[in-house]
Structure formats: structure tokens, C-alpha cells
mmCIF file of the N, C-alpha and C atoms, coordinates in Angstrom:
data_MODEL
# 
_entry.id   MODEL 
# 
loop_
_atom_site.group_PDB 
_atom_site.id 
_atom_site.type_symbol 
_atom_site.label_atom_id 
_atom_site.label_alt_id 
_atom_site.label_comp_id 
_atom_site.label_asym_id 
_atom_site.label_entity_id 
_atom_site.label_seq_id 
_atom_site.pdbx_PDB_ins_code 
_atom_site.Cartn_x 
_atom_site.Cartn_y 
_atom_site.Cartn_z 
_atom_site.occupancy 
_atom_site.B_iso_or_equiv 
_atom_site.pdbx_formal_charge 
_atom_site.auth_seq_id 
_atom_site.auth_comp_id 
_atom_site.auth_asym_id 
_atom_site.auth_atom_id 
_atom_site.pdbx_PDB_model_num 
ATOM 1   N N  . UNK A 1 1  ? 75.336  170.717 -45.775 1.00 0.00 ? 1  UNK A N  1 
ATOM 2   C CA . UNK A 1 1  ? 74.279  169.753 -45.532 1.00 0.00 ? 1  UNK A CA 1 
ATOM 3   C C  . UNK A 1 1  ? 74.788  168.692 -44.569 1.00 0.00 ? 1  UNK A C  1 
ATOM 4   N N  . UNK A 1 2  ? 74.040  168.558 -43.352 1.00 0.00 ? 2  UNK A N  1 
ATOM 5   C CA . UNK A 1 2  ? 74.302  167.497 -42.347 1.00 0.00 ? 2  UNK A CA 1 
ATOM 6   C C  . UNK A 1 2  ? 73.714  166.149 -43.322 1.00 0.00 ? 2  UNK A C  1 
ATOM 7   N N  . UNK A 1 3  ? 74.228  164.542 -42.550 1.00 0.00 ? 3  UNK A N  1 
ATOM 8   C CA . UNK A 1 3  ? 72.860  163.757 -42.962 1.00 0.00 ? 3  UNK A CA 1 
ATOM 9   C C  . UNK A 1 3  ? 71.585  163.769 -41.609 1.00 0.00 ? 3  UNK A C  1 
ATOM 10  N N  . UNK A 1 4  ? 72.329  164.719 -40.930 1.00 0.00 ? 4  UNK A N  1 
ATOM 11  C CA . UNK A 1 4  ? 71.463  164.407 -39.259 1.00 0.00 ? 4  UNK A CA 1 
ATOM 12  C C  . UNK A 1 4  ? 69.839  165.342 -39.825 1.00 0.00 ? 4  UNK A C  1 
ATOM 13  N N  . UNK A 1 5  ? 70.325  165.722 -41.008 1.00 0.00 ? 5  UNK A N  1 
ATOM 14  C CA . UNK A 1 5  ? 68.712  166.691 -41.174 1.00 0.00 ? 5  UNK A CA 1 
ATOM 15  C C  . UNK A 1 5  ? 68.017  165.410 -42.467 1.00 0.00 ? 5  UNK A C  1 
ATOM 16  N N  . UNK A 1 6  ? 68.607  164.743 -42.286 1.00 0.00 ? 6  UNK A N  1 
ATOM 17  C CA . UNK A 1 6  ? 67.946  163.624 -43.632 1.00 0.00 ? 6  UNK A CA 1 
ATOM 18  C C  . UNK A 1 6  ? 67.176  162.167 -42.976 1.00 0.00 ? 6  UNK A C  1 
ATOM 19  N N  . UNK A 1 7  ? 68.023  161.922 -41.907 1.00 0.00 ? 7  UNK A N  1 
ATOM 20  C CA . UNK A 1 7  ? 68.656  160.295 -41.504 1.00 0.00 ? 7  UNK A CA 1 
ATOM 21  C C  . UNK A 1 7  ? 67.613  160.285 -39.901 1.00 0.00 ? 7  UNK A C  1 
ATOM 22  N N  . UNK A 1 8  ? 67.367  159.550 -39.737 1.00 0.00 ? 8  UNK A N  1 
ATOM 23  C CA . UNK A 1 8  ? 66.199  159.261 -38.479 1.00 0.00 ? 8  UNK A CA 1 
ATOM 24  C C  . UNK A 1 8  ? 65.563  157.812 -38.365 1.00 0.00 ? 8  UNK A C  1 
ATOM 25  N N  . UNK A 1 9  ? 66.192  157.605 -36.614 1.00 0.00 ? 9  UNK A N  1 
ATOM 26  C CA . UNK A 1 9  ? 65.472  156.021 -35.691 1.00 0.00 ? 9  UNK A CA 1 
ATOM 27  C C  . UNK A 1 9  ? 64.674  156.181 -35.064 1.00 0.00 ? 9  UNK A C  1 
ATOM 28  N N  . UNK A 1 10 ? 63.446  155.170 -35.264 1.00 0.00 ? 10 UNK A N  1 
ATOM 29  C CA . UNK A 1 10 ? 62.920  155.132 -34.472 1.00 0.00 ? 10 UNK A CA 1 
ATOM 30  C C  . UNK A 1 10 ? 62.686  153.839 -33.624 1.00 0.00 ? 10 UNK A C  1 
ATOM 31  N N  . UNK A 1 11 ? 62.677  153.309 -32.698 1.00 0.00 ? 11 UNK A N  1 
ATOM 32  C CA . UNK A 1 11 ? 62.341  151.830 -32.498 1.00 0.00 ? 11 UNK A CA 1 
ATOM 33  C C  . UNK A 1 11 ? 61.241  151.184 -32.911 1.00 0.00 ? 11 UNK A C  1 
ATOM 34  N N  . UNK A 1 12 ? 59.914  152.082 -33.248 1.00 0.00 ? 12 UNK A N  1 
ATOM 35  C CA . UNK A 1 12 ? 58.690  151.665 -33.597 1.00 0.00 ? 12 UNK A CA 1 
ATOM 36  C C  . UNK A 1 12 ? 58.715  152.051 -34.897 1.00 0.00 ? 12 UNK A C  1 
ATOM 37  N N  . UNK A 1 13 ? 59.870  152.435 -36.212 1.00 0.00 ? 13 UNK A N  1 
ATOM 38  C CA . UNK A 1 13 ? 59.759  152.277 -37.353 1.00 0.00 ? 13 UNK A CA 1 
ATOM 39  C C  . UNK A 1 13 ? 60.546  151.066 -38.113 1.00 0.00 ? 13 UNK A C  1 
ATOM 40  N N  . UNK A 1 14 ? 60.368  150.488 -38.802 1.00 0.00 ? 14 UNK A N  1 
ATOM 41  C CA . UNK A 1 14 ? 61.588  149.727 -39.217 1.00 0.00 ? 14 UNK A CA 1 
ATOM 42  C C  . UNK A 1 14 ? 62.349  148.831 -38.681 1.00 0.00 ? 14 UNK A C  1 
ATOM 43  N N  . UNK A 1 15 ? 61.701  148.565 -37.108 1.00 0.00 ? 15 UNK A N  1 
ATOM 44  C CA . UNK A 1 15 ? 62.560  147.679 -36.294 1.00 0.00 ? 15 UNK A CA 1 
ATOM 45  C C  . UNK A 1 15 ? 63.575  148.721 -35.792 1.00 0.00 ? 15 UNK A C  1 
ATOM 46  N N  . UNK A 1 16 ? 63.350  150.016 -35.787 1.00 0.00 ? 16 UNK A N  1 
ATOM 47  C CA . UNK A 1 16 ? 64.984  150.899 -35.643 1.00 0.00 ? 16 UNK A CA 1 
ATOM 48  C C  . UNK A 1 16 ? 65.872  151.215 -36.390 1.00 0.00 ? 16 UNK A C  1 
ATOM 49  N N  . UNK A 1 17 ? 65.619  150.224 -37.629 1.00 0.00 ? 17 UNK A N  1 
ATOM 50  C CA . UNK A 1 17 ? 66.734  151.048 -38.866 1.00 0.00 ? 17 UNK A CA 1 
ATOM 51  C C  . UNK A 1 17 ? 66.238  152.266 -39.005 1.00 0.00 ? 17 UNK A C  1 
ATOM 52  N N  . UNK A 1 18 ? 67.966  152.571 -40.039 1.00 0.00 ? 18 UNK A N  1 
ATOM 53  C CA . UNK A 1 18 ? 67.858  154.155 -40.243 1.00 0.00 ? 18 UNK A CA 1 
ATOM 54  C C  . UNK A 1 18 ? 67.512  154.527 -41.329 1.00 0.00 ? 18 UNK A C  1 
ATOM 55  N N  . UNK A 1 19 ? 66.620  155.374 -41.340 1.00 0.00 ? 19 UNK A N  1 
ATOM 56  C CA . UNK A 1 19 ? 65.545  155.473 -42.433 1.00 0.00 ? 19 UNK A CA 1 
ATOM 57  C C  . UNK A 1 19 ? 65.566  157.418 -42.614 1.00 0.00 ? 19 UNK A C  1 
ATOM 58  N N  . UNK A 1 20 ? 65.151  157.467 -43.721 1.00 0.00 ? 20 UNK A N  1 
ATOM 59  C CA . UNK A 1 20 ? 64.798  158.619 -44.048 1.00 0.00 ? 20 UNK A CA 1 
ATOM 60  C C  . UNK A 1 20 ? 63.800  159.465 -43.581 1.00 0.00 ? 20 UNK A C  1 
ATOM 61  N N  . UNK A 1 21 ? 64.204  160.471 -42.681 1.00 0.00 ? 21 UNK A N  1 
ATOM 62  C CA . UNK A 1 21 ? 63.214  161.243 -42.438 1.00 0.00 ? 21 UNK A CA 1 
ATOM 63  C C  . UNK A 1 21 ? 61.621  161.181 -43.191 1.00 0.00 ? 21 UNK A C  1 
ATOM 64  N N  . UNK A 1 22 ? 61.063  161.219 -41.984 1.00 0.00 ? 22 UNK A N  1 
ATOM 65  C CA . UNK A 1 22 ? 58.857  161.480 -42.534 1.00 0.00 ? 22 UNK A CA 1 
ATOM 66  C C  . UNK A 1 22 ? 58.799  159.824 -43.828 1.00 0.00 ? 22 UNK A C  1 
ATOM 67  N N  . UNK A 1 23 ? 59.775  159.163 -43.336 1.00 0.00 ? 23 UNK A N  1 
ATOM 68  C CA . UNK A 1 23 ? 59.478  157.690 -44.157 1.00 0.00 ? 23 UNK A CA 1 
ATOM 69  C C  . UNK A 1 23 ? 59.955  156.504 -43.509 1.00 0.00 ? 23 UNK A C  1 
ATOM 70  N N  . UNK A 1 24 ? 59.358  155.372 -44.650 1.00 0.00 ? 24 UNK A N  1 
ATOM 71  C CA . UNK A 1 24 ? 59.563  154.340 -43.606 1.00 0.00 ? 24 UNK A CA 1 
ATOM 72  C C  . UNK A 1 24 ? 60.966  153.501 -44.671 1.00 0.00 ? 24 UNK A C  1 
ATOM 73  N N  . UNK A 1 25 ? 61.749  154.494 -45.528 1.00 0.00 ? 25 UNK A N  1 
ATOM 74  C CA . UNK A 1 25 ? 62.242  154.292 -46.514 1.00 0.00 ? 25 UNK A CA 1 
ATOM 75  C C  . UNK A 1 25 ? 63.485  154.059 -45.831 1.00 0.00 ? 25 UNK A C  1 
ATOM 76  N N  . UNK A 1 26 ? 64.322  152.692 -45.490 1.00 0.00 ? 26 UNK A N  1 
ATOM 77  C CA . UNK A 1 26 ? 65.660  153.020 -44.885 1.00 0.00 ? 26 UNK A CA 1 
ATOM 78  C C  . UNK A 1 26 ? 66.777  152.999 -45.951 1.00 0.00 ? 26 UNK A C  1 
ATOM 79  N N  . UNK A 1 27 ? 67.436  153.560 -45.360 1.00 0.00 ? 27 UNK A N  1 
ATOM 80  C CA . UNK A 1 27 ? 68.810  153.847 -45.587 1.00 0.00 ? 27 UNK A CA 1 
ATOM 81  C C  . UNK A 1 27 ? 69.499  152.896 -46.459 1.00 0.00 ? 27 UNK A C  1 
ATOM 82  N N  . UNK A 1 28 ? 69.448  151.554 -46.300 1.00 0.00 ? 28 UNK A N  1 
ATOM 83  C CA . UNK A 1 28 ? 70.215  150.416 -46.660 1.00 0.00 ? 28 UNK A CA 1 
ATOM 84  C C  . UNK A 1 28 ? 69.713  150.500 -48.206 1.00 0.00 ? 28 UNK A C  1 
ATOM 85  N N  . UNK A 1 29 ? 68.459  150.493 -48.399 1.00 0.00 ? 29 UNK A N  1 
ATOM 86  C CA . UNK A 1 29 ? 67.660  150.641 -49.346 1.00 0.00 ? 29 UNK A CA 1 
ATOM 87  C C  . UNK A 1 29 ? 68.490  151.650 -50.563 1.00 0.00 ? 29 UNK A C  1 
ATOM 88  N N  . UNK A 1 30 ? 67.877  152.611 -50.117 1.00 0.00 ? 30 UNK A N  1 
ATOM 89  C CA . UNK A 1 30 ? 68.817  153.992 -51.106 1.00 0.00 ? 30 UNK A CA 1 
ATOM 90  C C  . UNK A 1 30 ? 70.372  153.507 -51.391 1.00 0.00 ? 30 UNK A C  1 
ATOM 91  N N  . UNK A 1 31 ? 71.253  152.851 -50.235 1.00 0.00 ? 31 UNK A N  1 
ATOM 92  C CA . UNK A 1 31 ? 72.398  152.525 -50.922 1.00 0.00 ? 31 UNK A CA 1 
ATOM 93  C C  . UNK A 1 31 ? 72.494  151.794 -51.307 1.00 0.00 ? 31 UNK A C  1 
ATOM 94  N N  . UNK A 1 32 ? 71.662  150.678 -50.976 1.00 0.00 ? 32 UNK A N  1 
ATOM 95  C CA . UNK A 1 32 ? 72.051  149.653 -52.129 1.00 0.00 ? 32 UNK A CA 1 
ATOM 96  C C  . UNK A 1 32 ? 71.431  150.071 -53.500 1.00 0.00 ? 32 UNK A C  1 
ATOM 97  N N  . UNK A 1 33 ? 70.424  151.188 -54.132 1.00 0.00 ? 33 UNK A N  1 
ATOM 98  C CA . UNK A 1 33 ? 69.999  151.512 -55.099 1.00 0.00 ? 33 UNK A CA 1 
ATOM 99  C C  . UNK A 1 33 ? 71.785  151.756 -55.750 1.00 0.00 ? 33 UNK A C  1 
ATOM 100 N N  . UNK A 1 34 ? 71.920  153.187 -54.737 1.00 0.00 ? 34 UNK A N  1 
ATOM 101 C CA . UNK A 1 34 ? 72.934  153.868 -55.757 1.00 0.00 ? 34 UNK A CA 1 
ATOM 102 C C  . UNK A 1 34 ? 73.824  152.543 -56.078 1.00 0.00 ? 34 UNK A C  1 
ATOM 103 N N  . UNK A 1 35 ? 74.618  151.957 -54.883 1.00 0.00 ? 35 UNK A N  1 
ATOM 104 C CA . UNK A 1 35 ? 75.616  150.520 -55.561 1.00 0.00 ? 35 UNK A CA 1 
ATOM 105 C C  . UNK A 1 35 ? 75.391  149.773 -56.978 1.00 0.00 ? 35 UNK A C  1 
ATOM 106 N N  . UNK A 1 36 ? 74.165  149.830 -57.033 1.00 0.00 ? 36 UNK A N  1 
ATOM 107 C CA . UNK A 1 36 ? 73.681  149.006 -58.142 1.00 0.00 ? 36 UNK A CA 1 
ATOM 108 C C  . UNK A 1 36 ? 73.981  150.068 -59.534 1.00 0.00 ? 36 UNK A C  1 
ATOM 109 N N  . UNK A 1 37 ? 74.203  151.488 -59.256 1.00 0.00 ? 37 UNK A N  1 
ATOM 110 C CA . UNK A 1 37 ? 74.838  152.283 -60.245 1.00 0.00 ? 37 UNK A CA 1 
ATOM 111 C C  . UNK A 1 37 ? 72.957  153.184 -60.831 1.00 0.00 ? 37 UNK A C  1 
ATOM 112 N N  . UNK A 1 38 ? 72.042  152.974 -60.043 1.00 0.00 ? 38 UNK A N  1 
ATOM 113 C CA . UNK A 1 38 ? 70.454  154.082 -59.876 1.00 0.00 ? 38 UNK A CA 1 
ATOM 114 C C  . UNK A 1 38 ? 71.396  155.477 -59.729 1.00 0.00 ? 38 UNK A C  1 
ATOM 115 N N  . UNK A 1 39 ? 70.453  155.714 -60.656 1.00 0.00 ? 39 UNK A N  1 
ATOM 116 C CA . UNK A 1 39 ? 70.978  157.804 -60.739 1.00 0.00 ? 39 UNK A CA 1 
ATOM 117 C C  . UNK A 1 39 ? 70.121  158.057 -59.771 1.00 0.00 ? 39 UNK A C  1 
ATOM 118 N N  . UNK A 1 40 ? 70.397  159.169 -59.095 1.00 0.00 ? 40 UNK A N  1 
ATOM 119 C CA . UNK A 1 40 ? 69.061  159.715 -58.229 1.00 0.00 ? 40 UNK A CA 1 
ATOM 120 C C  . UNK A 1 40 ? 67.713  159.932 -59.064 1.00 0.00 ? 40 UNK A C  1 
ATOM 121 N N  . UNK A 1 41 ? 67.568  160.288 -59.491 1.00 0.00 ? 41 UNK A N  1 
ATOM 122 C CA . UNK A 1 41 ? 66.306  160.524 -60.489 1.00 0.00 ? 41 UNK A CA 1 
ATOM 123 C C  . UNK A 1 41 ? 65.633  159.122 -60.525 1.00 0.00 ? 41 UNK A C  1 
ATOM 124 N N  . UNK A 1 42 ? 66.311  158.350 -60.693 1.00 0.00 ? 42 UNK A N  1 
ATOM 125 C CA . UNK A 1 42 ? 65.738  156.721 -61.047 1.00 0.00 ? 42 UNK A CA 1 
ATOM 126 C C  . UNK A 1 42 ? 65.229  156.885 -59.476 1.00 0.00 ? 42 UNK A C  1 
ATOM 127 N N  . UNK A 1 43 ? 65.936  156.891 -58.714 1.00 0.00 ? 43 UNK A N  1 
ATOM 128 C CA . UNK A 1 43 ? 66.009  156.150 -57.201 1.00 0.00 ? 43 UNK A CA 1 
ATOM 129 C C  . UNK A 1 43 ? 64.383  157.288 -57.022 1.00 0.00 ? 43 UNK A C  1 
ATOM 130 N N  . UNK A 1 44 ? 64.050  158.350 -57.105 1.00 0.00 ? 44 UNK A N  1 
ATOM 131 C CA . UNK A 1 44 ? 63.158  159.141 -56.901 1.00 0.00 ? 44 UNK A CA 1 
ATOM 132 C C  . UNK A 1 44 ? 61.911  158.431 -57.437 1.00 0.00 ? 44 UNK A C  1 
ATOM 133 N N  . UNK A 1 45 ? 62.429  158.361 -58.920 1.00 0.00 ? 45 UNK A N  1 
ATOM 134 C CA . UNK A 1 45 ? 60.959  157.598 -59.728 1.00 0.00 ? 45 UNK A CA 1 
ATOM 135 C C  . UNK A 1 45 ? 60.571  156.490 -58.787 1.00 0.00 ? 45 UNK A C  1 
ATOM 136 N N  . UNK A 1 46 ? 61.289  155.550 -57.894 1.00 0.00 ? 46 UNK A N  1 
ATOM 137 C CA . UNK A 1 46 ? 61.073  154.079 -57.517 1.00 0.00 ? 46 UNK A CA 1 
ATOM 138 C C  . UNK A 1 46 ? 60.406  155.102 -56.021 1.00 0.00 ? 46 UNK A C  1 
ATOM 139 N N  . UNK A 1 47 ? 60.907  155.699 -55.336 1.00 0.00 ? 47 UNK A N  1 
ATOM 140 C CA . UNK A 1 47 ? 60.753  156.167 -54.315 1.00 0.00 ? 47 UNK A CA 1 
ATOM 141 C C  . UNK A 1 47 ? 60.167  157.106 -54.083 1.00 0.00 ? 47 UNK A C  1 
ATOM 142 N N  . UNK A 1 48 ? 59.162  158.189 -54.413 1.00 0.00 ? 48 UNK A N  1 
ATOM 143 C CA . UNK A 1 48 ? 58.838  159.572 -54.857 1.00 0.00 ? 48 UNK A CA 1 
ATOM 144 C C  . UNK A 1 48 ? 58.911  160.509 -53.428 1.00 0.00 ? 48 UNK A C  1 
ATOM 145 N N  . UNK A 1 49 ? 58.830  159.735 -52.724 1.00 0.00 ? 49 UNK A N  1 
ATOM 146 C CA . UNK A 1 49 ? 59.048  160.647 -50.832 1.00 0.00 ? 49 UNK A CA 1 
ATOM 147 C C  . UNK A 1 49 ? 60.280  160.660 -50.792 1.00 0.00 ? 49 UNK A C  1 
ATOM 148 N N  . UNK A 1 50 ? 61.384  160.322 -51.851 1.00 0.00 ? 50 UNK A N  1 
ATOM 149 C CA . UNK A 1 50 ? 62.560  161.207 -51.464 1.00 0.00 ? 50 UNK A CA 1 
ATOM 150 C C  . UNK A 1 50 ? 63.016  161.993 -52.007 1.00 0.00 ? 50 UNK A C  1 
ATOM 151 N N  . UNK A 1 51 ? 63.898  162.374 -51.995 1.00 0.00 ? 51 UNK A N  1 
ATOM 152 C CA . UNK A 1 51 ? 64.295  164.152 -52.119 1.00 0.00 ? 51 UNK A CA 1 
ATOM 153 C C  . UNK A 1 51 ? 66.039  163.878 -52.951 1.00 0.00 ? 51 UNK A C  1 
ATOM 154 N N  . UNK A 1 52 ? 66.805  164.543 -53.835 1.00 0.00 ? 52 UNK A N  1 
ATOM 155 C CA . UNK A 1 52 ? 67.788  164.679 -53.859 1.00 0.00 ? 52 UNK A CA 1 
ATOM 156 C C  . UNK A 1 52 ? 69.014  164.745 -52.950 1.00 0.00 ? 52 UNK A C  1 
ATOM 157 N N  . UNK A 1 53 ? 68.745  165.931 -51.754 1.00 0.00 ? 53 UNK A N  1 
ATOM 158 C CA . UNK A 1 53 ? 68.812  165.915 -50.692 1.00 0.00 ? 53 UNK A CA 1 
ATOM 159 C C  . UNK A 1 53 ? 69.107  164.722 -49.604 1.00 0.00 ? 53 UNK A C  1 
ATOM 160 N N  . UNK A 1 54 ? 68.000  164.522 -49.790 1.00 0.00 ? 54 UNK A N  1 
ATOM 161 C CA . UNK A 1 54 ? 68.040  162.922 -48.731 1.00 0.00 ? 54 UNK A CA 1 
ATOM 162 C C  . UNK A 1 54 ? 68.699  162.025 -49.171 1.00 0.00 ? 54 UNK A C  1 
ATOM 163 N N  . UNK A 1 55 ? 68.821  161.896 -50.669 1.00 0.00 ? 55 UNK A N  1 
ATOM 164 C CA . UNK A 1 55 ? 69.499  160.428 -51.222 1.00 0.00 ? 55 UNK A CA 1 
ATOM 165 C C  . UNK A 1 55 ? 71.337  161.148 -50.779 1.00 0.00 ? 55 UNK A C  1 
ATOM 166 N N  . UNK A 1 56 ? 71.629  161.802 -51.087 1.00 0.00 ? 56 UNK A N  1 
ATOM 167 C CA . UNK A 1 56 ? 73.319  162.483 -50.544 1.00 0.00 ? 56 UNK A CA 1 
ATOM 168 C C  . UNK A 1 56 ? 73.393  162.399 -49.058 1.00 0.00 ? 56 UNK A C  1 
ATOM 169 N N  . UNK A 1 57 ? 72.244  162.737 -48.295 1.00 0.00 ? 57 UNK A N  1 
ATOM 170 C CA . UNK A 1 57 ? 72.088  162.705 -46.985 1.00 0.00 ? 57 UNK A CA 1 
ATOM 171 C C  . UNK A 1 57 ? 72.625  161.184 -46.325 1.00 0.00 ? 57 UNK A C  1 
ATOM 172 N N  . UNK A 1 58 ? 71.684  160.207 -47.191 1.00 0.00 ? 58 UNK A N  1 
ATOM 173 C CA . UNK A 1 58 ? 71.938  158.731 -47.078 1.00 0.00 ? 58 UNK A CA 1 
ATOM 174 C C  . UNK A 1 58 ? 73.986  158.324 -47.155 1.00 0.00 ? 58 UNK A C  1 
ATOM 175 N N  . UNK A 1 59 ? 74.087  158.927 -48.098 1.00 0.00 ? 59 UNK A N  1 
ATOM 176 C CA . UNK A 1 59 ? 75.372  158.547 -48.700 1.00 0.00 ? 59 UNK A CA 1 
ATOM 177 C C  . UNK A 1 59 ? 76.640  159.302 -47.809 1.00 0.00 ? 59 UNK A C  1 
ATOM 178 N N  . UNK A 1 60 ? 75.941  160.517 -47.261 1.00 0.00 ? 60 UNK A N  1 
ATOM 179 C CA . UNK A 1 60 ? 76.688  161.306 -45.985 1.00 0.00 ? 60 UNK A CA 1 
ATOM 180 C C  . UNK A 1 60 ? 76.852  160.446 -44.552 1.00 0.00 ? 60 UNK A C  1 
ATOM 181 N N  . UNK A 1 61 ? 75.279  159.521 -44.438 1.00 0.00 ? 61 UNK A N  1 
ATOM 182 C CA . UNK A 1 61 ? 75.871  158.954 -43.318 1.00 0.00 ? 61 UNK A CA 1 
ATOM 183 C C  . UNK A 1 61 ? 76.537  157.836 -43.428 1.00 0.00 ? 61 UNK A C  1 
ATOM 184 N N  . UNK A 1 62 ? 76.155  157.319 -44.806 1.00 0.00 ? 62 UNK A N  1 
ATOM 185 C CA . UNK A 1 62 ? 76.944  155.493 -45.093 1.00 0.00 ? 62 UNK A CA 1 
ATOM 186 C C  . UNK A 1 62 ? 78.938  156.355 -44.842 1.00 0.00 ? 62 UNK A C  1 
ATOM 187 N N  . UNK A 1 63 ? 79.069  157.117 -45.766 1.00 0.00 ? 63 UNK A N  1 
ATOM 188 C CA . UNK A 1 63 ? 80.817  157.657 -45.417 1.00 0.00 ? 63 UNK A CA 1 
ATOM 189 C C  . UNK A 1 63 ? 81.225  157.865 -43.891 1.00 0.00 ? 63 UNK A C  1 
ATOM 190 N N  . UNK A 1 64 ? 80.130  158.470 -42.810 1.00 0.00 ? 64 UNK A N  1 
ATOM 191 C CA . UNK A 1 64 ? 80.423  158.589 -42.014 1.00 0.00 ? 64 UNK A CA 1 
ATOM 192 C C  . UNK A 1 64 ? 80.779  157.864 -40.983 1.00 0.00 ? 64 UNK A C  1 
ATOM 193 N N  . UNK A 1 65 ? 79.562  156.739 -41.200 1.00 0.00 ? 65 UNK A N  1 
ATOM 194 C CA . UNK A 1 65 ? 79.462  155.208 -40.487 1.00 0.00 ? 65 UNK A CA 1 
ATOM 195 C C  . UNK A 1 65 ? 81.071  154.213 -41.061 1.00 0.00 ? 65 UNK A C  1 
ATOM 196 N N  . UNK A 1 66 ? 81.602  154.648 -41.984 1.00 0.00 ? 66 UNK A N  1 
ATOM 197 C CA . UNK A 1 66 ? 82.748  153.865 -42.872 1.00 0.00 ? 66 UNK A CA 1 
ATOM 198 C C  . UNK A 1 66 ? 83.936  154.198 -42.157 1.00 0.00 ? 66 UNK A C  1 
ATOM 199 N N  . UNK A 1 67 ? 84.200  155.187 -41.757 1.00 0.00 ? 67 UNK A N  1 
ATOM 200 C CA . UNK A 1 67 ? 85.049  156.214 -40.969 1.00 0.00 ? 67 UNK A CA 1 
ATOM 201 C C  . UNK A 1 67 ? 85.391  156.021 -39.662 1.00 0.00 ? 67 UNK A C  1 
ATOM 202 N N  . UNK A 1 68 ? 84.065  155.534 -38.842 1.00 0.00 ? 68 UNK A N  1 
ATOM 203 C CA . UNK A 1 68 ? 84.385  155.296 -37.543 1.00 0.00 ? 68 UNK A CA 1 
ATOM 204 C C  . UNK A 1 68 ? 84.608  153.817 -37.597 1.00 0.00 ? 68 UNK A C  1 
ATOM 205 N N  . UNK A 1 69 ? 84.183  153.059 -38.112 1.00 0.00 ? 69 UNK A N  1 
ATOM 206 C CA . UNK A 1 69 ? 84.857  151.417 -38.007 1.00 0.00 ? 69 UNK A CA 1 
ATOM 207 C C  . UNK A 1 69 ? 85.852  151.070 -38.821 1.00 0.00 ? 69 UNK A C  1 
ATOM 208 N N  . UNK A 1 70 ? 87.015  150.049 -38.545 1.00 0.00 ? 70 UNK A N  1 
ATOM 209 C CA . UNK A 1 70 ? 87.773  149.590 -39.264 1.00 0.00 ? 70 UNK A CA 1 
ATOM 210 C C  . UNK A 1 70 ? 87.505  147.825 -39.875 1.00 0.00 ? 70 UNK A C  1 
ATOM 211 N N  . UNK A 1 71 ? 87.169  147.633 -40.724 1.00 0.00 ? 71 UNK A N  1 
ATOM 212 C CA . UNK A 1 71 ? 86.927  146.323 -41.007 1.00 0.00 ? 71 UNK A CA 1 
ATOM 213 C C  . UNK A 1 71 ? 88.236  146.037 -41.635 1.00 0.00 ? 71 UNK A C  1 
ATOM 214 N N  . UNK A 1 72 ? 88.874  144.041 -41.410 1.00 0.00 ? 72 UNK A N  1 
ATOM 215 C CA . UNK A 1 72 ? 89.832  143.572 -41.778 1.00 0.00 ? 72 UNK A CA 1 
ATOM 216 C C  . UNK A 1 72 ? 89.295  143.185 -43.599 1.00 0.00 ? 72 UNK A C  1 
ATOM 217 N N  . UNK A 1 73 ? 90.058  143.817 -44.792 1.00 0.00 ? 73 UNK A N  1 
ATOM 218 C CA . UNK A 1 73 ? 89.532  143.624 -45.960 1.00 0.00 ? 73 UNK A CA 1 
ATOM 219 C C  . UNK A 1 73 ? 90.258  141.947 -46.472 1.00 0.00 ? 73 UNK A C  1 
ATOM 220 N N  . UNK A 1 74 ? 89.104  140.783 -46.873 1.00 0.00 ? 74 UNK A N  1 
ATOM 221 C CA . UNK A 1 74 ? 89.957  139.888 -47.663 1.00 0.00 ? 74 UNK A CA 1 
ATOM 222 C C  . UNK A 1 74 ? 90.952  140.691 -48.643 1.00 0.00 ? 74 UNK A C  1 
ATOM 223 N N  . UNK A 1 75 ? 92.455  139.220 -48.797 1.00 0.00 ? 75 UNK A N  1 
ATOM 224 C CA . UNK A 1 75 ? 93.161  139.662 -49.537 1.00 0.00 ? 75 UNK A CA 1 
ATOM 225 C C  . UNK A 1 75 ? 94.484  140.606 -49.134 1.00 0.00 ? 75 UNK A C  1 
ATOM 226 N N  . UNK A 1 76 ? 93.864  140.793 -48.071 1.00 0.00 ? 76 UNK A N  1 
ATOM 227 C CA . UNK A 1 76 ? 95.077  141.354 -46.796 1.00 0.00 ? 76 UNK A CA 1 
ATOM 228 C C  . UNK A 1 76 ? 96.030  140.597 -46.552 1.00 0.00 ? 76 UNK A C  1 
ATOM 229 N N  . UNK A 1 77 ? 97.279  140.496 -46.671 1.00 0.00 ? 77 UNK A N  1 
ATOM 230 C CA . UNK A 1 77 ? 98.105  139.328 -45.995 1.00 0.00 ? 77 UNK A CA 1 
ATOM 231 C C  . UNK A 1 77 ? 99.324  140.241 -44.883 1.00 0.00 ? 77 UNK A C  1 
ATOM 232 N N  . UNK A 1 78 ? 99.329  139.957 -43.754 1.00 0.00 ? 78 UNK A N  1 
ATOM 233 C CA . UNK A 1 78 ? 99.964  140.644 -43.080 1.00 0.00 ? 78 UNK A CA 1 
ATOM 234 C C  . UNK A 1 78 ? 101.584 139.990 -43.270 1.00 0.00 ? 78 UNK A C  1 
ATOM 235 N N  . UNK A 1 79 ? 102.552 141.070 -43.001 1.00 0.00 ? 79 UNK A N  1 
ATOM 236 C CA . UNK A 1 79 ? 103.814 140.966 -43.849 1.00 0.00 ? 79 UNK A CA 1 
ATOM 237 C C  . UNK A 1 79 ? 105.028 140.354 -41.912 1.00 0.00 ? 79 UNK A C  1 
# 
């Protein structure tokens, strides 16, 4: 499973966030569900246009997006 078959911009949806395919449901959304510790099933009941699928899809591109940037973490102390 890609998230490229889940995950979709448009400039005239959402301002351009990345949102879930055939919705206006973005991305940020679904992860901040799961963060909050939402089973998929919950996240479905709140959301019913998404898919199992799509919610992993979401979570495929948040890892992917994590991967290509390096952020400096507080608590770091360089030696």
C-alpha cells in the first residue's frame, strides 16, 4: 500500500492541505485523532468517508514526511 493512493492536494480544497482522497478530510485531522490514542473504528464512526486503508495511508505519509526532515529535539545538549 502506497499513501500516494490515499493522500491528495488540491489548491482549491482545504487551502492545499493534504487531505484524503474524494474528501475534504485532511490529513492533520486523522493524525491528530490517532495521537489522541482513536482506534480506527472510532476515527471511522467520527468520519464515515474514510476507509481503514486511508487512515494507515495518512500515517504512511506522516512517517514519510518525518524521514525527509530533521528537526533539532528540546533537551538536546550538544557535547
Amino acid at each position: 500500500m502506497s499513501w500516494r493512493d490515499h493522500i491528495h492536494t488540491d489548491p482549491n480544497v482545504c487551502h492545499g492541505q493534504a487531505c484524503i482522497k474524494g474528501t475534504r478530510i485532511p490529513v492533520s485531522v486523522v493524525l491528530d485523532n490517532l495521537a489522541a490514542g482513536l482506534a480506527e473504528d472510532e476515527i471511522i464512526r467520527s468520519y464515515p468517508a474514510l476507509t481503514k486503508a486511508a487512515i494507515r495511508g495518512a500515517a504512511a505519509y506522516a512517517a514519510e514526511l518525518a524521514r525527509e526532515r530533521i528537526l533539532e529535539l528540546p533537551g538536546r545538549n550538544a557535547a
